[in-house]
C-alpha positions as CSV (number, residue, x, y, z in Angstrom):
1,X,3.3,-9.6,17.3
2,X,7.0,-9.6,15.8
3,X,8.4,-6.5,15.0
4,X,11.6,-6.0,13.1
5,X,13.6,-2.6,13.4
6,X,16.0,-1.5,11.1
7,X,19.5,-1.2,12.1
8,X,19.3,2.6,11.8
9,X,16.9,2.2,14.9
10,X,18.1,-0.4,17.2
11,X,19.9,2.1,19.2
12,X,16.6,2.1,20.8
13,X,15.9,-1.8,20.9
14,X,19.2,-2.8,21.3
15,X,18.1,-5.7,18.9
16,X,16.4,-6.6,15.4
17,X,13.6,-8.1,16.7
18,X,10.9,-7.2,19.3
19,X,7.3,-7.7,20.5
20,X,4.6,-5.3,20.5
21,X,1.0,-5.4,20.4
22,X,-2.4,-2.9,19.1
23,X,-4.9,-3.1,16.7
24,X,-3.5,-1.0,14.1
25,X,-0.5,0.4,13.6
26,X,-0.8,3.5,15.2
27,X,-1.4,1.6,18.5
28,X,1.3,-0.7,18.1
29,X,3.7,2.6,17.8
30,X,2.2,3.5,21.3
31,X,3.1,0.1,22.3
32,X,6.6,0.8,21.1
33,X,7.0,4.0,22.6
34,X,5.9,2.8,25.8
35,X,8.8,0.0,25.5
36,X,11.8,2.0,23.7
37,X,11.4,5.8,24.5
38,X,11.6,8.1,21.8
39,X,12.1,5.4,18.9
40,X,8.0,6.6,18.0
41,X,9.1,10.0,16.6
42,X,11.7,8.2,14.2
43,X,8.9,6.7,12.9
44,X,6.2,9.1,12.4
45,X,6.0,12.6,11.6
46,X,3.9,15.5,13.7
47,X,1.0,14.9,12.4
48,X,1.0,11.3,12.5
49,X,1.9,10.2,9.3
50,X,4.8,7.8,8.7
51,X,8.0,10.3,7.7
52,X,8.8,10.1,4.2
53,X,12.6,8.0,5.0
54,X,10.3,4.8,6.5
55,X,8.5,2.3,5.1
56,X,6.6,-0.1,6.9
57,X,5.2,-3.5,5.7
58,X,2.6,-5.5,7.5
59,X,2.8,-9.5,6.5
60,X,5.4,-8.1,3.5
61,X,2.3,-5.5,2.0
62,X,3.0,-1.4,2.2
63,X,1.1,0.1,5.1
64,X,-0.6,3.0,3.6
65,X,-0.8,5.0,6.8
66,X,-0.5,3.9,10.6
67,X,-4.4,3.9,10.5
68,X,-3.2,0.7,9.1
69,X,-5.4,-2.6,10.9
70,X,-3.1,-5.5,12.2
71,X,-4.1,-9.1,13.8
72,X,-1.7,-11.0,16.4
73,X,-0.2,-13.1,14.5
74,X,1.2,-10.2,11.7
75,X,4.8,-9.4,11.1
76,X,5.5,-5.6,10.9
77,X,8.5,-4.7,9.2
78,X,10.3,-1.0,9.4
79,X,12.3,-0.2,6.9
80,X,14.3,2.8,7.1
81,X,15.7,4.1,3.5
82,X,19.9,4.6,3.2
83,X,20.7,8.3,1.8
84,X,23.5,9.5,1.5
85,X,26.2,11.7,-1.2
């Protein structure tokens, strides 16, 4: 499924757009790790749960958690929030 990565994490991707597949989101993250190393851990937290800087939309809806299901054909968004002073 399409997968679009923020620009705050395309130092791993070297592009805004990529492929990945599972059957929720924590597998697709796998996926992802398994593609970009090390791009999993900007993500998600150490115990699992998606760090407080990152949103992530499936099909433009709010995944609650990366328990989240998906199917093929979804779009998964990451969103990464600017901060800053």
């Amino acid at each position: 499924m399409k997968v679009l990565i923020p620009s705050s994490l395309r130092s791993y991707t070297e592009r805004g757009e990529t492929e990945a597949s599972g059957a929720t989101l924590a597998v697709l993250l796998v996926d992802l790790e398994r593609q970009y190393p090390g791009i999993r851990f900007r993500i998600i937290d150490e115990q699992d749960a998606i760090r407080p800087h990152i949103k992530i939309f499936v099909n433009r809806v709010q995944a609650p958690s990366i328990a989240a299901p998906l199917a093929p054909r979804d779009e998964v968004l990451v969103v990464a929030a600017l901060s800053g002073g």
